[in-house]
C-alpha positions as CSV (number, residue, x, y, z in Angstrom):
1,X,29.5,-15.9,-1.1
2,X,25.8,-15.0,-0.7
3,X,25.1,-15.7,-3.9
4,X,26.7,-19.5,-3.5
5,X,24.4,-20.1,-0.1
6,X,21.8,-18.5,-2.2
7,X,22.4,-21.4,-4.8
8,X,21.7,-24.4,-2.5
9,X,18.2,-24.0,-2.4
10,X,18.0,-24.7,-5.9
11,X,19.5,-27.7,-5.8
12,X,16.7,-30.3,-4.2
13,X,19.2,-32.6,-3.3
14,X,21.8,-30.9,-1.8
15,X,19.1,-29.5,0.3
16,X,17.9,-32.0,1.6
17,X,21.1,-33.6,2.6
18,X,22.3,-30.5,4.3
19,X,18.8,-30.5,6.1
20,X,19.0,-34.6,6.9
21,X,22.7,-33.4,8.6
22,X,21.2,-30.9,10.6
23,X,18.2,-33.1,12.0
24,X,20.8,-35.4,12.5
25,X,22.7,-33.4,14.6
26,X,20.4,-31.8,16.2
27,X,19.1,-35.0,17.4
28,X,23.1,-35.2,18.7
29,X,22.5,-32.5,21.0
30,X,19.2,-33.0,22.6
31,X,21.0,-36.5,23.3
32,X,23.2,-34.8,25.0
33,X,20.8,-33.4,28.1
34,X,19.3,-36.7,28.4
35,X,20.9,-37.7,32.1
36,X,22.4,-41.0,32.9
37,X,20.0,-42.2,36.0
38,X,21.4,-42.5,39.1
39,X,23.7,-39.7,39.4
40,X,23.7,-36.2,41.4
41,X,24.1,-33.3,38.4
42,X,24.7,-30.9,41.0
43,X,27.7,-32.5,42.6
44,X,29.2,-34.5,39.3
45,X,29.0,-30.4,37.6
46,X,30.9,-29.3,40.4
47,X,33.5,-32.0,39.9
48,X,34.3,-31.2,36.6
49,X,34.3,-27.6,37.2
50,X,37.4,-28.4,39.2
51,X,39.1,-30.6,37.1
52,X,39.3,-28.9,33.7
53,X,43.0,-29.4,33.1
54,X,42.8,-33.3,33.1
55,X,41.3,-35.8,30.8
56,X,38.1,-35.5,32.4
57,X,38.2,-31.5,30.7
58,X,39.5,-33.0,27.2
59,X,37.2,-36.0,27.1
60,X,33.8,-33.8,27.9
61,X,35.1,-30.7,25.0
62,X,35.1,-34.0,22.4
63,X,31.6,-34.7,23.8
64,X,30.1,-31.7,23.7
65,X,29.6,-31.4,27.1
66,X,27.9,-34.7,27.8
67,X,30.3,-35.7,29.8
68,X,30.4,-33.1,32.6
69,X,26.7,-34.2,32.8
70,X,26.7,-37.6,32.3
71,X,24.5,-37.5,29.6
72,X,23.6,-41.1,27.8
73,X,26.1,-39.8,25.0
74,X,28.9,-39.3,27.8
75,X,31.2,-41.6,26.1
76,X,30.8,-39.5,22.9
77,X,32.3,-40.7,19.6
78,X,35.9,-41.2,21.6
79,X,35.5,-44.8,21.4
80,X,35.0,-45.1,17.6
81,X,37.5,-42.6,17.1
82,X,40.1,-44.9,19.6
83,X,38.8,-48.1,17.5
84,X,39.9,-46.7,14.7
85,X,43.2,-45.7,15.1
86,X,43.9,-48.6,16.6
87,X,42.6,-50.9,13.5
88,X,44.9,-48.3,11.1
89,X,47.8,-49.0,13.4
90,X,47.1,-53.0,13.1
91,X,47.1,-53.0,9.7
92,X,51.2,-52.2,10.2
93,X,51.3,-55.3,12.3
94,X,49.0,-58.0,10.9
95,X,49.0,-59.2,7.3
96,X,45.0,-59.8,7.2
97,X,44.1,-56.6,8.1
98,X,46.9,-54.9,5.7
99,X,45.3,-57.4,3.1
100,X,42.1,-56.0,3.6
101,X,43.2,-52.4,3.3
102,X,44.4,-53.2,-0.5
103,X,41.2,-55.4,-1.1
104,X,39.1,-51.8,-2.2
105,X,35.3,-51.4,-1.1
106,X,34.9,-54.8,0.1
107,X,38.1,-54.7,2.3
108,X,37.2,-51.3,3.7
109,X,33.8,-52.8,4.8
110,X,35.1,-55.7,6.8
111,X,37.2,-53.0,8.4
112,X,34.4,-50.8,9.1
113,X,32.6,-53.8,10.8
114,X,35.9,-54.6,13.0
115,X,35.5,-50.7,14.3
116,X,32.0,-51.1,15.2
117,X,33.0,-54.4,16.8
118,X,35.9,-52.3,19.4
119,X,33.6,-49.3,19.8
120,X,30.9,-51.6,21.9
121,X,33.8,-53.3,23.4
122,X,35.5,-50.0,24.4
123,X,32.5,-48.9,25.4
124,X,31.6,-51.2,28.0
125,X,35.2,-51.0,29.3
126,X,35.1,-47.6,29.4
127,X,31.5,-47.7,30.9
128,X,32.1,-50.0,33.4
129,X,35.3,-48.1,34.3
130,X,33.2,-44.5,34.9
131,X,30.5,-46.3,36.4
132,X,32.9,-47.6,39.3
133,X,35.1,-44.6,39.5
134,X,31.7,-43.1,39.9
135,X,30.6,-44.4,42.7
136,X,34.0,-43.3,44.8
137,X,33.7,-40.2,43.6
138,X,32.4,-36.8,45.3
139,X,32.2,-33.5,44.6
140,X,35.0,-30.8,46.1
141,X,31.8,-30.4,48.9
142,X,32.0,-33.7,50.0
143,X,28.6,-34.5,48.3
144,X,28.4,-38.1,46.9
145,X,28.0,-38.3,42.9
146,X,26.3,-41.4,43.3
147,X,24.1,-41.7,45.8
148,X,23.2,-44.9,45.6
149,X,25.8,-47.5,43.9
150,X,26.1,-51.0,43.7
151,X,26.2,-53.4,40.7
152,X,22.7,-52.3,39.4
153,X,24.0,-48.9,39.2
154,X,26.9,-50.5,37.3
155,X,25.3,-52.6,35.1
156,X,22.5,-49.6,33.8
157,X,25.5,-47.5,33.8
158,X,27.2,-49.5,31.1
159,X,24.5,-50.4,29.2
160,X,23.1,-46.5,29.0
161,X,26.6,-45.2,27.7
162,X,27.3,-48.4,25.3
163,X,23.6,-47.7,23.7
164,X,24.2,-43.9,23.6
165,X,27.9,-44.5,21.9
166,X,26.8,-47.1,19.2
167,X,23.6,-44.7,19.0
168,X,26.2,-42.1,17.9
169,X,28.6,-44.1,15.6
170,X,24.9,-45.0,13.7
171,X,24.1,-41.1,13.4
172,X,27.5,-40.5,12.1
173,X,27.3,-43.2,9.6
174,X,23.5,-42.1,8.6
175,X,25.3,-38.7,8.1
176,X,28.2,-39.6,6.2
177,X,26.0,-41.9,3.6
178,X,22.7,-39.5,3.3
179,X,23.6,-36.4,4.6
180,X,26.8,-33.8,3.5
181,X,30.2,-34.2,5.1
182,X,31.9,-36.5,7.4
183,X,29.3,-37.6,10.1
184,X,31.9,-38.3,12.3
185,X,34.0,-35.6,12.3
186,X,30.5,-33.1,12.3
187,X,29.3,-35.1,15.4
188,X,32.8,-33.7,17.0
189,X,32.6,-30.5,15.1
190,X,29.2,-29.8,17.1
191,X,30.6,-30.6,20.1
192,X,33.0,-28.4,20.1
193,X,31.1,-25.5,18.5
194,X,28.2,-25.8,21.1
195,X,30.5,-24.0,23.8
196,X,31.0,-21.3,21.2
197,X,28.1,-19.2,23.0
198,X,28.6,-19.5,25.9
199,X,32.1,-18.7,25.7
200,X,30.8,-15.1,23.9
201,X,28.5,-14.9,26.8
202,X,31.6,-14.8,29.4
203,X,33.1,-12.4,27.2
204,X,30.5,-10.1,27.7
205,X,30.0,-10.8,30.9
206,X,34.1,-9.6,31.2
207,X,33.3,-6.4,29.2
208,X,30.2,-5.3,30.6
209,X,32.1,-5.8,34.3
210,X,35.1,-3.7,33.1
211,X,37.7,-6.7,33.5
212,X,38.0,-6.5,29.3
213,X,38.0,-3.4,27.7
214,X,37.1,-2.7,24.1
215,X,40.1,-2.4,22.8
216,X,41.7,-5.8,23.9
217,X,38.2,-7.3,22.7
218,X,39.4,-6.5,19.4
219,X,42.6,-7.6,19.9
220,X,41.2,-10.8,20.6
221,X,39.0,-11.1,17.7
222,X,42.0,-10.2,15.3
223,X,43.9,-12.9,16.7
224,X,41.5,-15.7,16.8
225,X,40.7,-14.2,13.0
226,X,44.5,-14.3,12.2
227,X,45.0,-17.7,13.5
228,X,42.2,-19.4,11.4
229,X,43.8,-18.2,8.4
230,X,47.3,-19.3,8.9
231,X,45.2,-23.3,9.9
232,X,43.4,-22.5,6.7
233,X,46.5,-21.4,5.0
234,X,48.7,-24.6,6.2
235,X,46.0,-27.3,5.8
236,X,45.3,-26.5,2.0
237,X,49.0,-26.2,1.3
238,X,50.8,-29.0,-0.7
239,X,54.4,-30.5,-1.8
240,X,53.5,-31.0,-5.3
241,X,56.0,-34.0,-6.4
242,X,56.0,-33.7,-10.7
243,X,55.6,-37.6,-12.3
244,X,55.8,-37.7,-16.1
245,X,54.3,-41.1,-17.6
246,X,56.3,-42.7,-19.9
247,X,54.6,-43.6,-23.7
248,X,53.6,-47.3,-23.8
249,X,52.0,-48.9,-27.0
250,X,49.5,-51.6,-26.1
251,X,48.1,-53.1,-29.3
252,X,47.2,-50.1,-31.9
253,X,46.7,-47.5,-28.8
254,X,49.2,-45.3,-27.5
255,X,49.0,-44.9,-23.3
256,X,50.8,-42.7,-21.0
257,X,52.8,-39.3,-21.9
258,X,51.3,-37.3,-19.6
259,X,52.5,-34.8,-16.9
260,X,50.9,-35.1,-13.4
261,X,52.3,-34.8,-9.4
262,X,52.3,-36.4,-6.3
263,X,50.6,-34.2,-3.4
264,X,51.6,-34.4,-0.2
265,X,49.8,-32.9,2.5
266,X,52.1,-30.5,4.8
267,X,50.0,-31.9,7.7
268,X,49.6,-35.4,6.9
269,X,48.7,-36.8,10.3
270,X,45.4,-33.8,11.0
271,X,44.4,-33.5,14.2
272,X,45.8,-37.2,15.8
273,X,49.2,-35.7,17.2
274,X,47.5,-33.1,19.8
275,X,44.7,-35.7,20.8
276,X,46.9,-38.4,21.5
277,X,49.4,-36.3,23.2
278,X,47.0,-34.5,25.3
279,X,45.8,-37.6,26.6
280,X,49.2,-38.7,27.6
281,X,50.0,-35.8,29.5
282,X,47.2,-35.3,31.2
283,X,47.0,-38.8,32.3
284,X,49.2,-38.3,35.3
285,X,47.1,-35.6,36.7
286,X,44.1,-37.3,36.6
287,X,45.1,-40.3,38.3
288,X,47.0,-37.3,41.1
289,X,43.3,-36.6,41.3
290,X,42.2,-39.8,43.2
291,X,45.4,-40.2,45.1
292,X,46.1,-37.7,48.7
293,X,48.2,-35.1,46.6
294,X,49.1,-33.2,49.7
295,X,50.5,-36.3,51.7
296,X,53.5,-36.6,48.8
297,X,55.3,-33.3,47.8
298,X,57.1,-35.1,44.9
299,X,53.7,-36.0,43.6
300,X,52.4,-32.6,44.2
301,X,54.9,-31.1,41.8
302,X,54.9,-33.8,39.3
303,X,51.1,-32.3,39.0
304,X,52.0,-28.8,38.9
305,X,54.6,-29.6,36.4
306,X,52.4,-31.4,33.6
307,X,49.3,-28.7,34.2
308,X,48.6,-27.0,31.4
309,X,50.7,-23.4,31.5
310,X,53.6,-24.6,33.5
311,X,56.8,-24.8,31.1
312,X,57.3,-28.4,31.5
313,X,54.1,-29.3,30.1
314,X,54.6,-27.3,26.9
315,X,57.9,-28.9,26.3
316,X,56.4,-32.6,27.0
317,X,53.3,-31.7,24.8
318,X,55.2,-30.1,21.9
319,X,57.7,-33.0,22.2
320,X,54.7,-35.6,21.9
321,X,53.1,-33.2,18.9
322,X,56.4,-34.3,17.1
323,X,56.8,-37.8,18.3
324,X,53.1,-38.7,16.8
325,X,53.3,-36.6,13.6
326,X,55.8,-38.7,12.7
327,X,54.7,-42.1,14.1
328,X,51.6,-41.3,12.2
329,X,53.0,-40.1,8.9
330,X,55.1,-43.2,8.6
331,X,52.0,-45.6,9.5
332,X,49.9,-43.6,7.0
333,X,52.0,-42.9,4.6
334,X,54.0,-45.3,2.9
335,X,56.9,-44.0,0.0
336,X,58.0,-47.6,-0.8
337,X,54.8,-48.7,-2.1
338,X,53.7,-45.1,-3.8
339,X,57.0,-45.6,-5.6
340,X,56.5,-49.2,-6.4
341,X,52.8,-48.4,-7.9
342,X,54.3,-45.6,-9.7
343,X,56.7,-47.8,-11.2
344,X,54.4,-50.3,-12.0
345,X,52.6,-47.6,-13.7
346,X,55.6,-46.8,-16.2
347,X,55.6,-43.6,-14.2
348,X,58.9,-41.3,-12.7
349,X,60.2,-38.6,-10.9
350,X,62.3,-36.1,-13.3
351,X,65.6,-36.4,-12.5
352,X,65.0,-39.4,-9.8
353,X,65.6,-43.4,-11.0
354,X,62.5,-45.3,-10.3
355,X,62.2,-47.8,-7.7
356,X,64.6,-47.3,-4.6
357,X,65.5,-43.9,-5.4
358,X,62.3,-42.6,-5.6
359,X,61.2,-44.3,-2.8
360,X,63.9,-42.6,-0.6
361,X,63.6,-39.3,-2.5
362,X,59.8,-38.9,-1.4
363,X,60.9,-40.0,2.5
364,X,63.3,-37.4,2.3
365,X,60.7,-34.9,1.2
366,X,58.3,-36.3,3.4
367,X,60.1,-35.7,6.3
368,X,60.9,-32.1,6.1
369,X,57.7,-32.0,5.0
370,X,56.4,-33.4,8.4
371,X,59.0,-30.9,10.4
372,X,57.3,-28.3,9.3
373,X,53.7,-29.7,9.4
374,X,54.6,-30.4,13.7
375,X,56.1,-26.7,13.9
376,X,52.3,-25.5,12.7
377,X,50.5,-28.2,14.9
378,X,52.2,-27.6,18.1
379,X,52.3,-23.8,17.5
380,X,48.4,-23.8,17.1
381,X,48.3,-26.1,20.2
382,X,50.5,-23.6,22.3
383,X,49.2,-20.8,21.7
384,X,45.7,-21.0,23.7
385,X,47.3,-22.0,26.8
386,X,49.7,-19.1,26.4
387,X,46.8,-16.8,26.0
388,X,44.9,-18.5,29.0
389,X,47.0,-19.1,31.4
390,X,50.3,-16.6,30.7
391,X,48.3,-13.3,29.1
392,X,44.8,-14.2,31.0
393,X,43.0,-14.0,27.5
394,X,39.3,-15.7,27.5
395,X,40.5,-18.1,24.6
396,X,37.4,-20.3,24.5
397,X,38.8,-22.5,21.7
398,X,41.7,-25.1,22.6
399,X,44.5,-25.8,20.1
400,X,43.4,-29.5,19.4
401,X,39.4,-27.7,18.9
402,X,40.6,-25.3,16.6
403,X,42.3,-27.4,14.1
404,X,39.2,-30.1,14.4
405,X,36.5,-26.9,13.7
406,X,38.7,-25.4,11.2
407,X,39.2,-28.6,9.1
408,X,35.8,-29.8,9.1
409,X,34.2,-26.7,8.0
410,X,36.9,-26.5,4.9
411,X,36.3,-30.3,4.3
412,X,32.3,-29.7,4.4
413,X,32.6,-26.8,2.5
414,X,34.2,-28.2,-0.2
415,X,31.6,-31.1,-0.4
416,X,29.4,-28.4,-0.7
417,X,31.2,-26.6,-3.4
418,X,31.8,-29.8,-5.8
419,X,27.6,-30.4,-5.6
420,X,27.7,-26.4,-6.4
421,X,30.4,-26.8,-9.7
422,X,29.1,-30.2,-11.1
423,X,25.7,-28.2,-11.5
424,X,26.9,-25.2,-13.0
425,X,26.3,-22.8,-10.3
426,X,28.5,-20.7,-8.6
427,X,30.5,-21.7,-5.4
428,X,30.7,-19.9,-2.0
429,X,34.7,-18.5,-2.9
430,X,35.2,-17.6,-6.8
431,X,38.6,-18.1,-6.7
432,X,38.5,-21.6,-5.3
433,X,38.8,-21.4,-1.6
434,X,38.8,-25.1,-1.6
435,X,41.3,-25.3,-3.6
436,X,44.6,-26.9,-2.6
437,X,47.6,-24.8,-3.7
């Protein structure tokens, strides 16, 4: 592995992309301390503090912390990310945009100029929605987060966070089209990750207090160890369909003949599931938040009942987990036309009559594919708040943040390793960590 690091240096231009991402994102995160104008830090951090369990807590781990300070990149990269999936889930719906997914580079574009269009309007929705929810807020001392509103407020409100989101989508782009990996995704990835220190701060603090001993540290550290490698181990995994080609002659050439397969992904839908379930549950709780809780006992419980380590909520959030793997999978992924293509193609599954049959025979497979691909999700998503809130184990890393860190560092990595292997030198893993098996 030291020898592959080692390795990038010699390549000029893989260096400097690796150094343009890192600029890039370090540009990200001094963004991220830049204050909103207008607002009391002291009172909006004590806000947050106590409403971690609620999509205020979700929406500021996907931003890096920006949020719980109001930062000009408060709105993160959620917006593009929302834009997007709802574009891919359009494309289901309306013929132009489904004809612009099969239109190639050109296609893809126009698509990618639609998403940039809903980020700014998302943005300013959004924008205008915090900067008004804002203004009634105040902190659990009574202190006003806001201290003075009105529509200037408002207006400089939405136009700070709108330039600090598109801001954002351009460094991901810059990233993604000079730099190494998905800009996006490493814009999220840094988020997350920034917390990691201060997180191994706390645990300290725990030891060095006597609330943690040595011993269950190390428990700890195994098990965060052990669950990276069973993401790892489930995200590079494949269902490996065979397709033999049949022999055509065209003119005096002879085509096809050859053996290949179909990969499906166990996890096809990534991290989508947990995000868009988390949202949903948590959305009653935060709306409990600006409503007189104590004045309606059935409301009081309904909160109890969907925060995060009561029962209740881990059956709603597993049974979401499934819900969207599926819903996802089937928008993403469709057998009908791989099968039609493939038949097209003169290609076939052994043992499995082109067209129809195929197409139903690679559902099948897809769907016990996808059972076993929500299992994994929602086990990886459980698992923290069992530690958190059951065992009282500092977990620092969510299930939803630990599937998003784990899969961007493979997916970098392995940009990495192909710059590495076209130029003859060695990778980080010898025997093809990358590799899907």
């Amino acid at each position: 592995m030291i020898g592959g690091f080692q390795n990038i240096a010699k390549i000029p231009e893989l260096k400097k992309k690796i150094l343009f991402t890192l600029f890039m994102l370090a540009v990200y995160r001094v963004g991220c301390h830049i204050p909103t104008p207008g607002i009391d830090g002291a009172a909006l951090a004590a806000f947050f503090n106590a409403r971690q369990g609620t999509l205020f807590g979700l929406f500021d781990m996907f931003s890096g912390g920006a949020l719980s300070q109001m930062s000009v990149m408060a709105l993160g990269i959620m917006p593009y990310i929302s834009a997007s999936i709802i574009l891919e889930l359009m494309t289901v719906v309306v013929p132009y945009l489904e004809k612009l997914k099969k239109e190639g580079e050109q296609g893809r574009k126009k698509i990618t100029q639609y998403t940039r269009y809903g980020t700014v309007i998302l943005s300013i929705i959004q924008g205008f929605g915090i900067a008004v929810g804002l203004e009634n807020m105040t902190s659990p001392g009574g202190a006003m987060i806001v201290p003075t509103g009105g529509w200037g407020f408002r207006l400089l409100t939405v136009i700070t966070l709108t330039a600090g989101t598109s801001f954002l989508m351009w460094l991901g782009e810059q990233i993604t089209e000079r730099g190494i990996g998905n800009g996006i995704s490493l814009i999220i990835f840094s988020g997350i990750v920034a917390r990691f220190p201060v997180g191994v701060a706390n645990t300290f603090r725990l030891m060095s207090t006597g609330e943690l001993t040595p011993f269950f540290m190390i428990l700890i550290v195994a098990l965060m160890i052990a669950v990276v490698g069973a993401i790892v181990f489930v995200e590079r995994g494949q269902r490996r369909i065979p397709v033999q080609y049949a022999k055509r002659v065209i003119g005096r050439k002879m085509y096809g003949g050859q053996s290949t397969h179909l990969p499906l992904k166990v996890n096809t839908a990534g991290v989508i599931p947990p995000i868009f379930a988390s949202s949903i549950i948590m959305f009653p709780a935060t709306i409990a938040n600006f409503l007189s809780v104590d004045e309606f006992p059935w409301l009081q419980y309904i909160v109890k009942a969907l925060s995060p380590g009561h029962i209740i909520y881990t059956l709603i959030y597993v049974t979401f987990i499934f819900f969207f793997c599926y819903f996802y999978t089937a928008v993403h992924f469709n057998p009908v036309d791989v099968a039609d293509n493939m038949k097209r193609a003169g290609g076939f599954i052994p043992g499995i009559r082109p067209g129809k049959n195929t197409a139903e025979y690679i559902d099948r497979v897809l769907t016990r594919l996808t059972f076993s691909g929500a299992i994994y999700v929602s086990a990886v998503c459980v698992l923290p708040t069992i530690l958190i809130y059951h065992l009282h184990v500092p977990f620092y890393f969510g299930g939803t943040g630990l599937l998003i860190v784990v899969g961007v560092a493979m997916d970098t990595t392995n940009q990495i390793e192909s710059h590495l292997l076209t130029r003859h030198y060695e990778s980080f893993m010898k025997k093809g960590f990358g590799k899907a098996r």
